[in-house]
C-alpha positions as CSV (number, residue, x, y, z in Angstrom):
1,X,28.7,-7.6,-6.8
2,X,27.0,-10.8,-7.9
3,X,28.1,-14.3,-6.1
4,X,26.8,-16.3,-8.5
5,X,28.9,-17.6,-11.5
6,X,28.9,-14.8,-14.3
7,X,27.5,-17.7,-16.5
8,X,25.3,-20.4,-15.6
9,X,24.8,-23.7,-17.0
10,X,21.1,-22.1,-18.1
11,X,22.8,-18.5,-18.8
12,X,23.8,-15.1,-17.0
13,X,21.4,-13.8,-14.0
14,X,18.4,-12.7,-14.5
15,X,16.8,-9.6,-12.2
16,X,13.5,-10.0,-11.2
17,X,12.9,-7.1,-9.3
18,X,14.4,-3.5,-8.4
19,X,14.2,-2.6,-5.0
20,X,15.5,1.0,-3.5
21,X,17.8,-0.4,-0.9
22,X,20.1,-3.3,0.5
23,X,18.0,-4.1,3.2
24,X,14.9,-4.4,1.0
25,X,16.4,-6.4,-1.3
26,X,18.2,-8.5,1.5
27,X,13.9,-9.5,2.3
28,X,13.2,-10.7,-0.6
29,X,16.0,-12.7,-1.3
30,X,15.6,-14.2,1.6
31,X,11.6,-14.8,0.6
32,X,12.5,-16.1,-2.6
33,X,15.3,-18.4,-1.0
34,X,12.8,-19.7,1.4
35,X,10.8,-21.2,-1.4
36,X,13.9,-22.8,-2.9
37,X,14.9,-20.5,-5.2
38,X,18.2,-19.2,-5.3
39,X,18.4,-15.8,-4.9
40,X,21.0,-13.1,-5.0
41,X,21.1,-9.2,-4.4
42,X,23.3,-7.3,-7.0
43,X,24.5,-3.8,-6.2
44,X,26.7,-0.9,-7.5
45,X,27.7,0.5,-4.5
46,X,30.9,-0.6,-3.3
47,X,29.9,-3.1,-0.9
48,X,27.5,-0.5,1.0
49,X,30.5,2.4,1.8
50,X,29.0,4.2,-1.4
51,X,25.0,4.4,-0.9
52,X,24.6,6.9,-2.8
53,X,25.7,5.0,-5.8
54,X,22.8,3.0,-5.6
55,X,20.9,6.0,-7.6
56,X,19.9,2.6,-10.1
57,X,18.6,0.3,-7.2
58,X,19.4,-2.8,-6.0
59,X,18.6,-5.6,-8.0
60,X,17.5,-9.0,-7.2
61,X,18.7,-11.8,-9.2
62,X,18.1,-15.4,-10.3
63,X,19.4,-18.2,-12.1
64,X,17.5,-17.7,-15.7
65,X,15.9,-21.4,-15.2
66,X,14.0,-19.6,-12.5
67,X,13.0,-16.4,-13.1
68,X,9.7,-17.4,-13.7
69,X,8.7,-19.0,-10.2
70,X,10.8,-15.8,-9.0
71,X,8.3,-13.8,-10.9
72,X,5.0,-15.8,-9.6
73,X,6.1,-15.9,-6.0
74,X,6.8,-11.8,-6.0
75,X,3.2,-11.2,-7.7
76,X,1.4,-13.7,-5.4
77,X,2.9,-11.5,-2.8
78,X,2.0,-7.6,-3.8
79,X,-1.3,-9.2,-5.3
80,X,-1.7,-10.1,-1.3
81,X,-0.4,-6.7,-0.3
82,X,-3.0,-4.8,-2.1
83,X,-6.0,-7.0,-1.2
84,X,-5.5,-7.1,2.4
């Protein structure tokens, strides 16, 4: 589940993306938390024992007051992807 507080001083979580696995999602929380944001991973799959519960993806989550430099950074970043 979530580590962040269910409710924010700026509201709930906010996903910015919806990756296929843990370990992709573990990337770019990482990416967005080295530009300062702060970045979680939220999963339905008891703690990883249940993968296959994951059928919905794993979602990447950020306070609402950031969702849109989440957002930026993430296109900057496939925009990149595809050009190169």
């Amino acid at each position: 589940m979530v580590a962040m507080d269910a409710e924010d001083d700026d509201g709930p979580p906010v996903a910015v993306a919806v990756v296929g696995s843990r370990t992709e999602a573990d990337l770019i929380v990482g990416f967005l938390r080295s530009h300062g944001l702060g970045a979680r991973k939220a999963t339905d799959d008891a703690g990883g024992q249940e993968p296959q519960l994951q059928l919905d993806g794993v979602r990447v989550v950020v306070a609402a007051s950031e969702a849109d430099d989440a957002r930026r950074l993430l296109a900057e970043v496939e925009s990149e992807s595809s050009a190169g």
